[in-house]
C-alpha positions in Angstrom: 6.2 -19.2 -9.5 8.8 -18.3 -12.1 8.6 -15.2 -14.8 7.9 -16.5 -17.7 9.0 -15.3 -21.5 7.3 -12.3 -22.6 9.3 -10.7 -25.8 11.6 -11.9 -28.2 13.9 -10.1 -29.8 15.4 -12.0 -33.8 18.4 -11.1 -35.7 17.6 -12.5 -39.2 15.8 -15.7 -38.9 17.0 -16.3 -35.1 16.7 -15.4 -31.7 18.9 -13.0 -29.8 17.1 -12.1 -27.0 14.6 -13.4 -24.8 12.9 -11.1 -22.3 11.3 -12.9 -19.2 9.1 -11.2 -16.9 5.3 -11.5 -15.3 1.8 -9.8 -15.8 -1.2 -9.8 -13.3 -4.6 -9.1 -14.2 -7.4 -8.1 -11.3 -10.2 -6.9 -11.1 -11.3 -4.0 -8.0 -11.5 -6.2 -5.3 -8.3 -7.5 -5.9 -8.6 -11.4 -7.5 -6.6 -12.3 -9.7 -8.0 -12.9 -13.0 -5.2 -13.6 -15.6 -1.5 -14.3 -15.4 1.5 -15.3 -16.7 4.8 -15.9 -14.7 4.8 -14.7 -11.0 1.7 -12.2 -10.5 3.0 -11.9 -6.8 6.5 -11.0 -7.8 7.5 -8.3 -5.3 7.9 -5.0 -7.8 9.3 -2.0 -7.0 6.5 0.4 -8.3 8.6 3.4 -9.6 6.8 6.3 -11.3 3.4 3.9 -11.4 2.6 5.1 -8.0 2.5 9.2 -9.2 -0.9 9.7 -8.8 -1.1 7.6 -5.2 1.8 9.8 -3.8 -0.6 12.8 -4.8 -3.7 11.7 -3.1 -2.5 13.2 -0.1 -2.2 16.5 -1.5 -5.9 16.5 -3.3 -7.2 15.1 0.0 -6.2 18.0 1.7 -7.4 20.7 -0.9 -3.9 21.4 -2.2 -5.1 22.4 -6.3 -8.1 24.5 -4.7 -5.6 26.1 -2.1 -3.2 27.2 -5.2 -4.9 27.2 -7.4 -4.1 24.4 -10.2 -6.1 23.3 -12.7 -6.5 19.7 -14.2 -4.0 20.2 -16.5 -1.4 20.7 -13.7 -3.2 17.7 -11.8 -2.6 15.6 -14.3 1.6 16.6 -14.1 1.4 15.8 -10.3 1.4 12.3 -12.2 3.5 12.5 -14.8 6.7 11.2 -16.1 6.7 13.7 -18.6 9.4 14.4 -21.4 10.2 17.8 -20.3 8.4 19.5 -23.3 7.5 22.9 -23.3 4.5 22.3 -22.2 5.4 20.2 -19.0 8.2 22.7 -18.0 6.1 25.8 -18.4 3.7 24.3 -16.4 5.7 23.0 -13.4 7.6 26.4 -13.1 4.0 27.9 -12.4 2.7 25.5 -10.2 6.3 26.1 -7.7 5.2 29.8 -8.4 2.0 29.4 -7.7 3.6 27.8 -3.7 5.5 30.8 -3.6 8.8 27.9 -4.6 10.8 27.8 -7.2 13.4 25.6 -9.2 15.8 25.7 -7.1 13.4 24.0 -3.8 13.6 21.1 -6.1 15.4 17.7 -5.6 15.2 16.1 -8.6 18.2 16.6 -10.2 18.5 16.8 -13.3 18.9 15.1 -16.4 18.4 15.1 -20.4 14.7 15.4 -20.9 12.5 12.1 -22.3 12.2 13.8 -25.2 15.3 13.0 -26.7 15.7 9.4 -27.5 18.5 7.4 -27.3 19.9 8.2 -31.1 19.0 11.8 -30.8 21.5 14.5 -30.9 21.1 16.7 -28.3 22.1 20.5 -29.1 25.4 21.7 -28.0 24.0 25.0 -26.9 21.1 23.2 -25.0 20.7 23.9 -21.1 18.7 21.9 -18.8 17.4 22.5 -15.2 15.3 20.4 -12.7 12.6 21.6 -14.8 12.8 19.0 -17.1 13.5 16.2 -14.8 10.6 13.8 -15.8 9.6 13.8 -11.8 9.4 17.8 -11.7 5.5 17.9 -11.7 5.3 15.5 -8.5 7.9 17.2 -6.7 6.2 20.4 -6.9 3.1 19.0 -5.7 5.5 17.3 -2.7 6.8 21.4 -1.8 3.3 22.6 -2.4 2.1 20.0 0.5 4.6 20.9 2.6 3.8 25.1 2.1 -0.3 24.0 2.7 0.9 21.9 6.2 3.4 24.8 7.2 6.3 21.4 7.1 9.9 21.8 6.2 11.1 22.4 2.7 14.1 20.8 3.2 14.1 17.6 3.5 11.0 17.0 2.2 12.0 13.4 0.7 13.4 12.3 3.6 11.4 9.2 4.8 10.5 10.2 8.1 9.1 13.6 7.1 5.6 14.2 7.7 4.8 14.7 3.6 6.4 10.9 2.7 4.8 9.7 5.9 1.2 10.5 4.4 2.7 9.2 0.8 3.4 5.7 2.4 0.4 5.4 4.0 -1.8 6.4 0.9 0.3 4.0 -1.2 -0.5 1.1 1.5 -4.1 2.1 1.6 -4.7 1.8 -2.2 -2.6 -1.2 -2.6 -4.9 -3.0 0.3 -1.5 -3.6 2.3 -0.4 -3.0 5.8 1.9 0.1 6.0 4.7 -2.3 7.7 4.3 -4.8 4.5 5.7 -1.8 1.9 9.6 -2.9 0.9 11.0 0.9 1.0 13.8 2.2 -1.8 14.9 5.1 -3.4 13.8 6.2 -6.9 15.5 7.5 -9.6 14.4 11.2 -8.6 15.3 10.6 -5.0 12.1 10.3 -3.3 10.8 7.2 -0.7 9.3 4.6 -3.3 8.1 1.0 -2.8 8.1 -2.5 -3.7 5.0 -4.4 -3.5 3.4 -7.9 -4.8 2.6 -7.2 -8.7 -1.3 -7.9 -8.3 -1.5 -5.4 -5.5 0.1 -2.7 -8.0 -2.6 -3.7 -10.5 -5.7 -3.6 -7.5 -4.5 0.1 -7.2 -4.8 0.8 -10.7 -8.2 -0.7 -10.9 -9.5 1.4 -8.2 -7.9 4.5 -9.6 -9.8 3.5 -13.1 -13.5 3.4 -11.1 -12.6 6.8 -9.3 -14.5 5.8 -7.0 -15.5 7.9 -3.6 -12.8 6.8 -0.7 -13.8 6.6 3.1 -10.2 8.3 3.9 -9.2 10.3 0.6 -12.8 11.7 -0.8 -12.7 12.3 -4.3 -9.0 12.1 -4.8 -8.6 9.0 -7.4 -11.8 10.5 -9.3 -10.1 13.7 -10.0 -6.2 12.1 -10.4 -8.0 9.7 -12.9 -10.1 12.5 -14.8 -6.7 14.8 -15.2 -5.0 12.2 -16.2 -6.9 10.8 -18.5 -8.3 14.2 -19.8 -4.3 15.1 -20.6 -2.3 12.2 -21.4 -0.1 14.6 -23.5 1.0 15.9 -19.9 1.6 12.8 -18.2 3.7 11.6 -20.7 4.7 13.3 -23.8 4.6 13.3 -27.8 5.4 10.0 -29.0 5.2 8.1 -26.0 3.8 5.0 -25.0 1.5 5.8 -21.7 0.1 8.9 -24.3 -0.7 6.5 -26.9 -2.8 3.9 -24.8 -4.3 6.5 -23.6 -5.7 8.2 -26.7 -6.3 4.4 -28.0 -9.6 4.1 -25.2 -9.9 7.8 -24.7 -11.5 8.4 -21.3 -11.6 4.9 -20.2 -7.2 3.5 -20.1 -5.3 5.0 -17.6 -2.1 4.2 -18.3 1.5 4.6 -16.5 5.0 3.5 -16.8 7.3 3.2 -14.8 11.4 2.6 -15.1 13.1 -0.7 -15.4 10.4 -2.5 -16.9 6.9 -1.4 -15.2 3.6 -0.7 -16.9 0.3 -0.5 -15.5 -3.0 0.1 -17.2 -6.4 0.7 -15.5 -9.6 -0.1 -17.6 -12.8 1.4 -16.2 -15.1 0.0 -18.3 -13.6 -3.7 -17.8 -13.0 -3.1 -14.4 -9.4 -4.6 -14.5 -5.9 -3.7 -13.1 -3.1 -4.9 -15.5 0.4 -4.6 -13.5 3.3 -6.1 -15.8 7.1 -6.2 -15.0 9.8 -7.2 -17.7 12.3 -9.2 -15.1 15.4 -7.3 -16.8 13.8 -3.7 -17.1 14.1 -3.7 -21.2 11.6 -0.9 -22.0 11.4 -2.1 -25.6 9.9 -5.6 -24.6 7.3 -3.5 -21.7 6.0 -1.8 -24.4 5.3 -4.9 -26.9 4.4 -6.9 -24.0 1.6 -4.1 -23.0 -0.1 -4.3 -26.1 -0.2 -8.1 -26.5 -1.6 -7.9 -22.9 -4.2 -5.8 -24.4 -4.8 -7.8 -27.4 -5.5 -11.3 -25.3 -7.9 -9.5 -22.8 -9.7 -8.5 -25.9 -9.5 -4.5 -25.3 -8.0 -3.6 -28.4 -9.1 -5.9 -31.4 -6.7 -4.3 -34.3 -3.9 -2.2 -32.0 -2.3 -1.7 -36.1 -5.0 0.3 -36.5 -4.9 2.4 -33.8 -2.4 4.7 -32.0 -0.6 1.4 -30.6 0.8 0.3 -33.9 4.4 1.1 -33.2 4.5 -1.1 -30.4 2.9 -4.2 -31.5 5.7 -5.8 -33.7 8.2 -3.6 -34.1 10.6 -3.9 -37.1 14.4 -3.2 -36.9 16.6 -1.8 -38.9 20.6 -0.5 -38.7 21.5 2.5 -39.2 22.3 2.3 -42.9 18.4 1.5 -43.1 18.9 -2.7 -43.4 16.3 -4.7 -41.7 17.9 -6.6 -39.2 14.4 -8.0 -36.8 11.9 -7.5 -35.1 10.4 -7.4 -31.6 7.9 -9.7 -31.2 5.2 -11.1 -28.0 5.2 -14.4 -27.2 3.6 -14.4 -23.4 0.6 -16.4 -22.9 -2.1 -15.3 -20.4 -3.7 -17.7 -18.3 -6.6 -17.9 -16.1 -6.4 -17.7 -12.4 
């Protein structure tokens, strides 16, 4: 199978771009229900897998041992836009593991909050903090603090911590270990690519919470933080924040860079996993919601916190309308 166009993009009365890409829809045991393009294209997951390279930590006891609440749960997940309320957070939980900043390996980089038009302030300083990865990383130290393991190197394939990550990853995915196609993400830790249907089977069971032979209660309480702080996983403004407050308590929702979305809906029972094939987050976003709107989950998104995504309009920056973003993928039936 081929991707398939998902979102155009019009100047005037034309065309100007055309973004291609795929969507798989399962349900918890994994068949594939709807699609469009490739549902087995092989994805690289990116920050979608947040709350599967925490299971590890919540099997093992790691917010009881230090102490975190849900609300810092929830940022073990998050691809947050390095708020105020993300960063103050994450420099307590390293606290909290006796780390700090400096453990991290991030990097750094403007936070999310700032869009691409924004003017940042010249006086404005920046740390690791405000990496959107910063909450998972300090879960990653405070792992390796609970298991007495190395804080150096800690991202380094072969250490113990990313050992336990790429097996919980394969286990919720329903894949063999050996099947995981490894790369390195944006924030430098081990991340995988895997068919797109098996991304949307682990969203699925993280949306049931259900009880795990292997890792207990773990997707229950990832699902509840994140789903009880969406504000935290994301940020103001932002897209996974917004279908999340759109279905409060029953979306969980996730992006992930380069064209990556995800969406879990408990009380469907469904997994949606969609890639845009050249990583335009302005189509992912447009795409998501017309996704939404043909699985009949959302029956007047301009009516609800997914408005800005649904058609956007464009204008130039003199204020002239120049298009508009619009859906034009097709779901089928498996």
């Amino acid at each position: 199978m081929k991707h398939v166009p998902l979102v155009e993009v019009t100047r005037g009365n034309d065309i100007e771009c055309s973004h291609f890409g795929s969507v798989a829809v399962v349900d918890g045991a994994g068949r594939l229900l709807y699609r469009a393009g490739d549902p087995d294209f092989l994805t690289f997951t990116r920050s979608t897998i947040k709350p599967f390279q925490a299971a590890p930590f919540l099997r093992a006891g790691g917010p009881e041992r230090f102490g975190y609440g849900e609300d810092e749960v929830a940022l073990l997940c998050a691809s947050h836009s390095g708020e105020a309320m993300h960063t103050e957070r994450v420099d307590r939980m390293l606290h909290k593991a006796g780390c700090d900043e400096h453990h991290l390996r991030c990097g750094c980089h403007i936070p999310m909050r700032y869009g691409a038009n924004d003017r940042v302030p010249a006086d404005a300083e920046f740390s690791q903090l405000h990496n959107n990865c910063s909450g998972k990383h300090a879960g990653f130290l405070a792992y390796c603090v609970q298991h007495g393991q190395p804080l150096d190197g800690y991202l380094d394939p072969a250490h113990p911590l990313q050992r336990a990550v790429r097996r919980a990853v394969a286990h919720f995915a329903g894949m063999a270990e050996g099947d995981l196609k490894a790369g390195t993400d944006g924030c430098s830790a081990p991340n995988y690519a895997l068919p797109l249907s098996r991304l949307a089977l682990a969203y699925a069971r993280l949306a049931q919470g259900n009880s795990d032979r292997e890792y207990g209660d773990a997707l229950g309480r990832l699902y509840r933080a994140m789903t009880a702080h969406p504000e935290l996983v994301s940020g103001t403004g932002r897209n996974d924040l917004a279908f999340m407050q759109t279905a409060p308590g029953d979306w969980v929702a996730k992006i992930g860079a380069d064209g990556v979305q995800v969406i879990g809906v408990r009380s469907a029972g469904l997994g949606i996993a969609i890639k845009v094939a050249d990583g335009n987050m302005r189509a992912l976003y447009t795409a998501a919601v017309a996704v939404l709107q043909q699985l009949g989950l959302v029956a007047e998104p301009a009516a609800s916190p997914l408005a800005p995504w649904l058609r956007p309009q464009l204008d130039n920056f003199m204020g002239l309308h120049t298009g508009e973003v619009r859906a034009v993928l097709r779901l089928e039936k498996a």
